[in-house]
DOTOR-862929 format. One record per residue (C-alpha): residue number from 1; residue in three letters; x, y, z. Coordinates in Angstrom, 3 decimals. Layout:
// residues N
<rec NUM,ALA,<X,Y,Z>>,
...
// end
This chain:
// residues 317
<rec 1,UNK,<0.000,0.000,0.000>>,
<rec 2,UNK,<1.146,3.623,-1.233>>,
<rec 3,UNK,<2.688,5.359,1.810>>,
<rec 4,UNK,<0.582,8.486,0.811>>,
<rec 5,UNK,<-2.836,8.664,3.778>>,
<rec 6,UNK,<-5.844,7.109,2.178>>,
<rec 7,UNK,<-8.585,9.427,1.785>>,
<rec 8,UNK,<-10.512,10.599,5.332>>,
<rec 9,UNK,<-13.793,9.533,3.996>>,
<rec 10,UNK,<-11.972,6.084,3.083>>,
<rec 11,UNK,<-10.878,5.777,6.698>>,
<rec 12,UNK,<-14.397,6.554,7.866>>,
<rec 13,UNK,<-15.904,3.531,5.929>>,
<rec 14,UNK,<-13.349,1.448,7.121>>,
<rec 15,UNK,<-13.890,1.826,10.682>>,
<rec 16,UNK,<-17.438,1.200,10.162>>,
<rec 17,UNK,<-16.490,-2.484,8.637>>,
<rec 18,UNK,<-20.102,-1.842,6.569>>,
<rec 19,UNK,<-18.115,-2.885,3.149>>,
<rec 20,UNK,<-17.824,-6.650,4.646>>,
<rec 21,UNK,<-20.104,-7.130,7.290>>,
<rec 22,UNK,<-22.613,-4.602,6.328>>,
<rec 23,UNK,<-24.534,-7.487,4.034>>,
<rec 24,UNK,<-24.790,-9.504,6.910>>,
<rec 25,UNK,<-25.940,-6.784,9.228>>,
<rec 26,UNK,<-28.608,-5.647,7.484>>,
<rec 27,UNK,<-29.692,-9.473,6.798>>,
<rec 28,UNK,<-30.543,-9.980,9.976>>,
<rec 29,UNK,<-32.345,-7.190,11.016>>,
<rec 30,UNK,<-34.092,-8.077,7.815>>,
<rec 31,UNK,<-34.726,-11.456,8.898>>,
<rec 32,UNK,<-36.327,-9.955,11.980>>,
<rec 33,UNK,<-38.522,-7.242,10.716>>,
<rec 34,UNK,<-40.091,-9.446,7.584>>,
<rec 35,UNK,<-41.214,-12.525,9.910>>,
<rec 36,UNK,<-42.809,-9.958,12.270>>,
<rec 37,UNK,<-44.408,-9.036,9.294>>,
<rec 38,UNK,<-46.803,-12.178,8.591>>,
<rec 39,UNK,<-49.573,-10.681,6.650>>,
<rec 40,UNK,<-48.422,-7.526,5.033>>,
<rec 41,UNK,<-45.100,-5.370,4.553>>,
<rec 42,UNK,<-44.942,-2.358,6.548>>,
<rec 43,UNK,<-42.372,-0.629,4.048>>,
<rec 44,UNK,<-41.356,2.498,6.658>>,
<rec 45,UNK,<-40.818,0.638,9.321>>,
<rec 46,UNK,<-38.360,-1.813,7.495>>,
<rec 47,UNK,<-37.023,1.384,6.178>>,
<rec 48,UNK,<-36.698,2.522,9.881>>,
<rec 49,UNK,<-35.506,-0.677,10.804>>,
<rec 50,UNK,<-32.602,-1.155,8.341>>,
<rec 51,UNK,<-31.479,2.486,9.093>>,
<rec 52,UNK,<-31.301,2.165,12.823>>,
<rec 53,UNK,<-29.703,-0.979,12.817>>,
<rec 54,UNK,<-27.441,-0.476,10.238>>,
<rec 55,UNK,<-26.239,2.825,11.978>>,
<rec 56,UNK,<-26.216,1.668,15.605>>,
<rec 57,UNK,<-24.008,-1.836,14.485>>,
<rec 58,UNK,<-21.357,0.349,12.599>>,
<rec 59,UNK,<-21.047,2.255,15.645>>,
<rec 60,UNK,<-20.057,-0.480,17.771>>,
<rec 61,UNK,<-17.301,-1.142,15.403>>,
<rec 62,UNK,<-16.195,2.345,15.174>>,
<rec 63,UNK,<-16.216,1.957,19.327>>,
<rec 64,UNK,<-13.889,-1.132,19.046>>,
<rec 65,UNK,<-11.358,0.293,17.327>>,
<rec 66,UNK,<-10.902,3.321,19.680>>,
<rec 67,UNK,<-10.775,1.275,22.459>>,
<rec 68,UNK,<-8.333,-0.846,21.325>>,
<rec 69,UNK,<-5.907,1.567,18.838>>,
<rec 70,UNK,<-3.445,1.508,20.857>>,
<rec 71,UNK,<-2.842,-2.110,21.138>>,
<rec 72,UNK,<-3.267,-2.407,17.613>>,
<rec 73,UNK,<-0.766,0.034,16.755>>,
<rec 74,UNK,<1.848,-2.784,17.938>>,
<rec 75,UNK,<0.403,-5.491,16.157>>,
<rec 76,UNK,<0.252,-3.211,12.953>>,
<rec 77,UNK,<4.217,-3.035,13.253>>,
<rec 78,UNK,<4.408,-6.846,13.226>>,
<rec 79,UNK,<1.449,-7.999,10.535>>,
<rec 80,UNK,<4.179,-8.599,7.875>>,
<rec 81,UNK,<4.556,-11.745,9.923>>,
<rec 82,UNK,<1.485,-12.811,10.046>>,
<rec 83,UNK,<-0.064,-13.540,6.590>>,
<rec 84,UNK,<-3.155,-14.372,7.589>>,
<rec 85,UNK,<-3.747,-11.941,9.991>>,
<rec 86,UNK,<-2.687,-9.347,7.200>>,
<rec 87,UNK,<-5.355,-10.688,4.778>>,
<rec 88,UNK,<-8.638,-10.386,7.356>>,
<rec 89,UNK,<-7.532,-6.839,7.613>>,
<rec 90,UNK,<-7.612,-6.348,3.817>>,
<rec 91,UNK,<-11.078,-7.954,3.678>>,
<rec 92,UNK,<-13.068,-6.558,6.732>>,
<rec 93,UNK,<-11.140,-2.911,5.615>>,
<rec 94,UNK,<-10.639,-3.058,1.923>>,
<rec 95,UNK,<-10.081,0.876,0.943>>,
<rec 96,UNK,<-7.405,1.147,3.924>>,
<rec 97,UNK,<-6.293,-2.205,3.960>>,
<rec 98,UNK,<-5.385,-1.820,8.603>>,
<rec 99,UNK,<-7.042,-0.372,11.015>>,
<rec 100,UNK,<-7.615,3.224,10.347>>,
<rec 101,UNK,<-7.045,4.454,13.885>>,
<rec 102,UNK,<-4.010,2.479,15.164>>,
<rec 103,UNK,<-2.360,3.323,11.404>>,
<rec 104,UNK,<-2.747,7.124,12.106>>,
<rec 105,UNK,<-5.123,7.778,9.183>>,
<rec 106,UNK,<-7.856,9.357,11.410>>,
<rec 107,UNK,<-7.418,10.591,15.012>>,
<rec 108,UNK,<-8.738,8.968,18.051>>,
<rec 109,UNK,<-11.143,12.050,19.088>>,
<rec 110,UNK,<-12.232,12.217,15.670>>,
<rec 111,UNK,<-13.185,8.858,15.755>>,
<rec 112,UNK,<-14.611,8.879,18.845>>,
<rec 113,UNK,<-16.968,12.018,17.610>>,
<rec 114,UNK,<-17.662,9.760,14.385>>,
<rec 115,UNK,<-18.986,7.034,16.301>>,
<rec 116,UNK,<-21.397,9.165,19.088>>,
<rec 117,UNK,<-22.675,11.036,15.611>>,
<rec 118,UNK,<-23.923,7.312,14.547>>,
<rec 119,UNK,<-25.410,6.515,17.977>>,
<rec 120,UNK,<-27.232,9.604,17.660>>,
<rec 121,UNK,<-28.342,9.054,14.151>>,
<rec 122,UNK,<-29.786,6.033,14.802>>,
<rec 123,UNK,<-31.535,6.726,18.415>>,
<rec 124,UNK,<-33.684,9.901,16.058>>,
<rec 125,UNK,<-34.915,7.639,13.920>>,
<rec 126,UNK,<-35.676,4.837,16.244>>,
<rec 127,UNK,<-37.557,7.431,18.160>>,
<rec 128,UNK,<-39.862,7.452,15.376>>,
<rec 129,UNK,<-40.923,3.998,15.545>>,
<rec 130,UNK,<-44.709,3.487,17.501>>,
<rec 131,UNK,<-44.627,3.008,20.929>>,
<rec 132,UNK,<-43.290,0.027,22.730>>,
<rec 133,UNK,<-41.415,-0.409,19.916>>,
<rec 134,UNK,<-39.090,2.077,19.796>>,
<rec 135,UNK,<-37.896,1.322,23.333>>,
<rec 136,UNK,<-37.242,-2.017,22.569>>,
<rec 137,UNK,<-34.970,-0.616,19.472>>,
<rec 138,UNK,<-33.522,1.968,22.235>>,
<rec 139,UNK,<-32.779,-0.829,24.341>>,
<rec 140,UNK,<-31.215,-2.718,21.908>>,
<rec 141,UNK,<-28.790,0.231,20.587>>,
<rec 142,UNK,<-27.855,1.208,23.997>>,
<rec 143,UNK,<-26.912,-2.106,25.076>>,
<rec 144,UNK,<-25.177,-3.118,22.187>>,
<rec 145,UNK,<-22.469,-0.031,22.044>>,
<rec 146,UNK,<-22.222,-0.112,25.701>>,
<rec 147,UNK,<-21.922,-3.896,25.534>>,
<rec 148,UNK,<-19.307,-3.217,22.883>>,
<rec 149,UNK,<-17.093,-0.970,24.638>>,
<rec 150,UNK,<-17.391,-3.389,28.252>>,
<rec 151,UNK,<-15.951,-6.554,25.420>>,
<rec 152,UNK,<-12.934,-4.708,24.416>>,
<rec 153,UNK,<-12.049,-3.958,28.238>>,
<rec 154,UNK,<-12.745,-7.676,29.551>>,
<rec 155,UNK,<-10.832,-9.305,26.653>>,
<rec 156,UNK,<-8.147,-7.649,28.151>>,
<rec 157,UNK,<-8.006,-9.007,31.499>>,
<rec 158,UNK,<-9.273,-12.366,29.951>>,
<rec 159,UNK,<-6.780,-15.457,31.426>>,
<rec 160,UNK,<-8.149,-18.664,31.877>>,
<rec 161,UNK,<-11.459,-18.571,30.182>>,
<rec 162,UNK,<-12.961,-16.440,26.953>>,
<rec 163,UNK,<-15.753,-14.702,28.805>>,
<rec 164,UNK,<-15.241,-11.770,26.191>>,
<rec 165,UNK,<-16.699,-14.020,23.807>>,
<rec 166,UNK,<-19.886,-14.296,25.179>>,
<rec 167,UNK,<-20.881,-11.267,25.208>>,
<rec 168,UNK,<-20.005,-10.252,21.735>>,
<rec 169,UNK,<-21.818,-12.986,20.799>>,
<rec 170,UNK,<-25.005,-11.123,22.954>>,
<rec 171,UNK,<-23.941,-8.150,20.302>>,
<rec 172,UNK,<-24.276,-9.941,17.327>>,
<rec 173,UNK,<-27.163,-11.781,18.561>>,
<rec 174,UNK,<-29.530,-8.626,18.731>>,
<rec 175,UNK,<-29.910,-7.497,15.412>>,
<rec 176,UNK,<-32.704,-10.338,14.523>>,
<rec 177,UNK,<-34.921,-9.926,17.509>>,
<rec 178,UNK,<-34.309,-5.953,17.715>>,
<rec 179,UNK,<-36.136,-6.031,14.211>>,
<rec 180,UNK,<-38.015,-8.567,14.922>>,
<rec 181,UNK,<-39.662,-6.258,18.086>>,
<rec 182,UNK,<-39.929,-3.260,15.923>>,
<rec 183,UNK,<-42.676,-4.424,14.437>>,
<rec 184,UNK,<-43.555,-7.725,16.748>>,
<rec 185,UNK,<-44.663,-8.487,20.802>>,
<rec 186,UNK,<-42.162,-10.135,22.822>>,
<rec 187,UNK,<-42.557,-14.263,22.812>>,
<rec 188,UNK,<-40.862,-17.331,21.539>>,
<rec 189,UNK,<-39.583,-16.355,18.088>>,
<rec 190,UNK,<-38.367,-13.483,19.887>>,
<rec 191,UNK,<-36.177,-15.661,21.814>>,
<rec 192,UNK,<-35.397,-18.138,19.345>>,
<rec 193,UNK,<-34.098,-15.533,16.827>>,
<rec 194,UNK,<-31.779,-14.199,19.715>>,
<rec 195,UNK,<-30.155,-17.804,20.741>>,
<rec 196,UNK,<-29.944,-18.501,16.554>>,
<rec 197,UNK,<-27.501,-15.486,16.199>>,
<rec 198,UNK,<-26.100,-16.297,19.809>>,
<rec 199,UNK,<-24.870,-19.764,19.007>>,
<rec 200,UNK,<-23.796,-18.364,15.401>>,
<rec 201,UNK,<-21.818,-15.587,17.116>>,
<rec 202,UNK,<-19.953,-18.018,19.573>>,
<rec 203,UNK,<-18.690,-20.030,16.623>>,
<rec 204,UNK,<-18.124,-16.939,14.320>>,
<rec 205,UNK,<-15.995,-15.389,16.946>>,
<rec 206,UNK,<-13.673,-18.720,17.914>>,
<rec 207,UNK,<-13.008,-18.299,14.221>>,
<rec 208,UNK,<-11.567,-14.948,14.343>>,
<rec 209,UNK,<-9.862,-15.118,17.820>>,
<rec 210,UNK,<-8.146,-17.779,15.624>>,
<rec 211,UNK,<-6.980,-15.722,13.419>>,
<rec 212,UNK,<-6.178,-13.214,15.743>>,
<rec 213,UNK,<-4.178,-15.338,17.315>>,
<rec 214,UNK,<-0.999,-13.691,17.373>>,
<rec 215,UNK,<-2.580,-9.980,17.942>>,
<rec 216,UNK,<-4.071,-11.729,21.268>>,
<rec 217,UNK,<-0.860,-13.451,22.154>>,
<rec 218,UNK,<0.868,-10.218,21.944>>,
<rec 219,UNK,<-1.435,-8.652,24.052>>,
<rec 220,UNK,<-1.631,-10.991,26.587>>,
<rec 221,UNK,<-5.293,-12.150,25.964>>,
<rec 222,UNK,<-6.207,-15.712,26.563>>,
<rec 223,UNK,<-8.061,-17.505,23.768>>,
<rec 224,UNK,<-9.380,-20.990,22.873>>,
<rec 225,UNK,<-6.947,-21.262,19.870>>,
<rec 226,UNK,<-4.133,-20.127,21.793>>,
<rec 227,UNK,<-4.411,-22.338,24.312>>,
<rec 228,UNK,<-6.168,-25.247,23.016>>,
<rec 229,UNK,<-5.418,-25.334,19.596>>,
<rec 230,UNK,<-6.860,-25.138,15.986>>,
<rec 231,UNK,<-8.558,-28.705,15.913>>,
<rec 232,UNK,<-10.298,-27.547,19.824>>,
<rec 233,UNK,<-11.581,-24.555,18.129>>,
<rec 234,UNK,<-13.033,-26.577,15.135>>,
<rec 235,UNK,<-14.920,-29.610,16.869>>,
<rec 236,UNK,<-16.422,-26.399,19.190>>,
<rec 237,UNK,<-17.600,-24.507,16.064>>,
<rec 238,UNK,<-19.086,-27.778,14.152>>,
<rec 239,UNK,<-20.929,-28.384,17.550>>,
<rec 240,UNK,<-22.081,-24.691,17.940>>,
<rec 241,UNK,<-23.193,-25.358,14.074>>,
<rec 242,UNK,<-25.281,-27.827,14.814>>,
<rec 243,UNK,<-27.426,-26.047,17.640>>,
<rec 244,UNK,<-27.441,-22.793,15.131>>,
<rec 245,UNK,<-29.169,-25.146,12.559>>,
<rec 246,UNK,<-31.385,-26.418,14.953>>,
<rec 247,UNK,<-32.431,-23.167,16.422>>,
<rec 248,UNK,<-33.058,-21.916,12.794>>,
<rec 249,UNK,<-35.311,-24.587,12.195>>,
<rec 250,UNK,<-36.928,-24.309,15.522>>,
<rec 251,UNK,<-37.493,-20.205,14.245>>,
<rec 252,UNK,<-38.956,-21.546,11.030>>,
<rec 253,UNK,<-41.705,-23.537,13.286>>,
<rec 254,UNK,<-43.112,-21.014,15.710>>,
<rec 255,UNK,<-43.021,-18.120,12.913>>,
<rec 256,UNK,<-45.543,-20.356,10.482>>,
<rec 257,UNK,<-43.097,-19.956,7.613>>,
<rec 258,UNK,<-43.470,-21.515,4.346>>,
<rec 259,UNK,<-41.102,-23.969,2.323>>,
<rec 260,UNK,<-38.587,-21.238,1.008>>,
<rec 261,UNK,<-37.228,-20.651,4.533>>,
<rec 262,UNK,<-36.903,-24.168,5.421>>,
<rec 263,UNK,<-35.412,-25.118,2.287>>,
<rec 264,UNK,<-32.618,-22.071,2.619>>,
<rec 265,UNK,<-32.404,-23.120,6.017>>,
<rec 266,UNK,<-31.411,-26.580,4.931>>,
<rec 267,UNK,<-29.278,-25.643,2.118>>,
<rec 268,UNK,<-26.923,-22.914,4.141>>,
<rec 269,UNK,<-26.556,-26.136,7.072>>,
<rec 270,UNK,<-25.154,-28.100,4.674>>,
<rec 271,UNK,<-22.288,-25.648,3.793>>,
<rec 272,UNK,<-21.928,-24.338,7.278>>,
<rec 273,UNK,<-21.658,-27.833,8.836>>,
<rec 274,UNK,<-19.552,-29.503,5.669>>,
<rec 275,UNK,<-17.215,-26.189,5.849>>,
<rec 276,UNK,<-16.903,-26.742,9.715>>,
<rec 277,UNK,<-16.090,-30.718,9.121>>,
<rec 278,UNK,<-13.237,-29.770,6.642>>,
<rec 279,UNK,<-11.781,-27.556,9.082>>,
<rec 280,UNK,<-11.634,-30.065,11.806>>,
<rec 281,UNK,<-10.471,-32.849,9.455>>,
<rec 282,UNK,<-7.669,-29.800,8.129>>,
<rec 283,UNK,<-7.153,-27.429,11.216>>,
<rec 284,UNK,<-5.342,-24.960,9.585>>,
<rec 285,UNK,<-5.327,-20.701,9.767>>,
<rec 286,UNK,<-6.341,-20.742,6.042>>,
<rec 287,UNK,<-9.413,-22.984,6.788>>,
<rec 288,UNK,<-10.232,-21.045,9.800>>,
<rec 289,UNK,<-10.552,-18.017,7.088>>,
<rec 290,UNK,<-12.803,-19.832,4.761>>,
<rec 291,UNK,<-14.768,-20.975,7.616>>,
<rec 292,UNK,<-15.536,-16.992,8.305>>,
<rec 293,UNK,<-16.661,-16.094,4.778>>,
<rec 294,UNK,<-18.676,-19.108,4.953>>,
<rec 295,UNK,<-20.287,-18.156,8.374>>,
<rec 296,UNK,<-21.298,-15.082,7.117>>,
<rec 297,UNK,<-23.027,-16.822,3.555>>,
<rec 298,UNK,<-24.969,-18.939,5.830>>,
<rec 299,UNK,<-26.975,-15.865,7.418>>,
<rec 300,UNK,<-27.449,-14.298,3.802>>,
<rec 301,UNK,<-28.760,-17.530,2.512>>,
<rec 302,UNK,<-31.011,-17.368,5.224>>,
<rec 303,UNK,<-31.926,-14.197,4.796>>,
<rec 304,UNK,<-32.522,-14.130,1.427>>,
<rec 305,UNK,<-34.803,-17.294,1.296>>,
<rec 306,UNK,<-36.610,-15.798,4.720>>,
<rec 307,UNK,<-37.682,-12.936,2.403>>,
<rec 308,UNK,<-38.784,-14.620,-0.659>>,
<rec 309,UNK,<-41.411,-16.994,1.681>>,
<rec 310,UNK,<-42.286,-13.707,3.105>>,
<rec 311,UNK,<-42.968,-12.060,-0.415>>,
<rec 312,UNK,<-44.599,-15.428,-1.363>>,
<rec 313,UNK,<-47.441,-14.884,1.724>>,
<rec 314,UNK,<-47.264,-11.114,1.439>>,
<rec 315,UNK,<-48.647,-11.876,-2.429>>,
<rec 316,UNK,<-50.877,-14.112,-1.563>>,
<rec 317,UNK,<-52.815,-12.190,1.068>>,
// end
């Protein structure tokens, strides 16, 4: 990469991660909003929806990197080392290619300011949304950046076991039930949408503390890779895999879904749990990389046939 800064606005995106996970953000408030929406679309309040939680999860990633710049700053001295480490920072960062904040390109207060502009964005228009709604989409922002910040400082002081982990996963596991209870009550689906993204999350985020490895190590930060190893890590995230797949199904039950979501439910399982079987037959860093992009097709092939059986009954009504 040219020596020359990267653009500001470049560095802006970046921190926001919206150019990778974006997609799968968005899916899964998607996911939530369109099953609470058996009969009939409700097309400003999915508009609401995919604005507040689009806004409110970039934040939290904008709120990562500030708390932790200065420990990535060291890393970032040492990535040549670490090829694979290297290459998730060109994918989850592609117009900066590092980590915008630790590599100088934008300052920490700016940052900062960047990230409370989001969390105010998205608490306006979440405001807007009927009452009890827009509480529970209050609740749900406010937990989730606060929630982010309390991860970075525990994963720190993590030693013998990765509580950090488990509450990310809490994090990630929000955006289907917060838009599900934009437009939906409180009850099972609810619930089942939140322990779907849960179990996903715990898996997802083995992955990446495995390749992370060395940034961790460095840092002092205990994690299941590190200490267990690669093959540990795999046989976890096939298992966690399994009760994802389960939970997804148990979702497509209590919502009264059609045969599109079951069948896309179904077809993602198969790659997510063949994926996670390669890995633990080959536990290597490079599989542990495929296993991420793979992670995050299984929600948008969920997604994606969630909203076609919900277009199917929406047409039909």
């Amino acid at each position: 990469m040219s020596s020359e800064k990267p653009p500001l606005v470049f560095a802006l995106v970046d921190l926001t991660r919206i150019l990778y996970y974006g997609p799968a953000v968005a899916g899964a408030f998607l996911l939530g909003a369109v099953l609470a929406m058996p009969d009939r679309p409700l097309w400003l309040a999915l508009a609401q929806i995919l604005f507040v939680g689009i806004t409110g999860f970039s934040a939290g990633f904008v709120v990562n990197d500030w708390m932790d710049w200065r420990a990535d700053k060291v890393t970032l001295a040492a990535r040549g080392q670490y090829p694979e480490y290297a290459a998730q920072l060109r994918r989850e960062r592609p117009l900066t290619g590092t980590r915008p904040i630790a590599a100088g390109i934008i300052r920490p207060a700016s940052a900062l300011a960047f990230a409370l502009a989001l969390i105010a964005a998205a608490a306006a228009v979440a405001l807007t949304l009927p009452v009890p709604h827009r509480w529970y989409v209050l609740a749900g922002l406010l937990f989730g950046n606060g929630a982010e910040a309390l991860y970075c400082v525990i994963k720190r002081g993590q030693r013998r076991f990765p509580f950090a982990t488990f509450l990310s996963a809490a994090l990630v596991a929000l955006p289907a039930s917060v838009g599900y209870l934009a437009a939906h009550r409180p009850d099972l689906t609810a619930l089942l949408l939140f322990a779907s993204f849960y179990a996903w999350e715990v898996g997802f985020n083995q992955l990446h503390d495995a390749v992370d490895a060395e940034n961790d190590r460095r840092r002092g930060i205990f994690t299941l890779s590190g200490t267990f190893g690669l093959r540990f890590v795999a046989a976890w995230c096939l298992t966690l895999s399994a009760v994802v797949t389960a939970c997804f199904l148990a979702v497509w039950r209590t919502s009264g879904s059609g045969i599109a979501m079951l069948a896309g439910i179904c077809a993602a399982a198969v790659l997510l749990l063949g994926t996670d079987v390669l890995f633990l037959v080959r536990p290597k860093l490079r599989m542990a990389g495929a296993a991420i992009e793979i992670h995050l097709a299984f929600v948008l092939v969920v997604v994606v046939a969630t909203v076609m059986d919900s277009a199917a009954r929406w047409a039909a009504a």
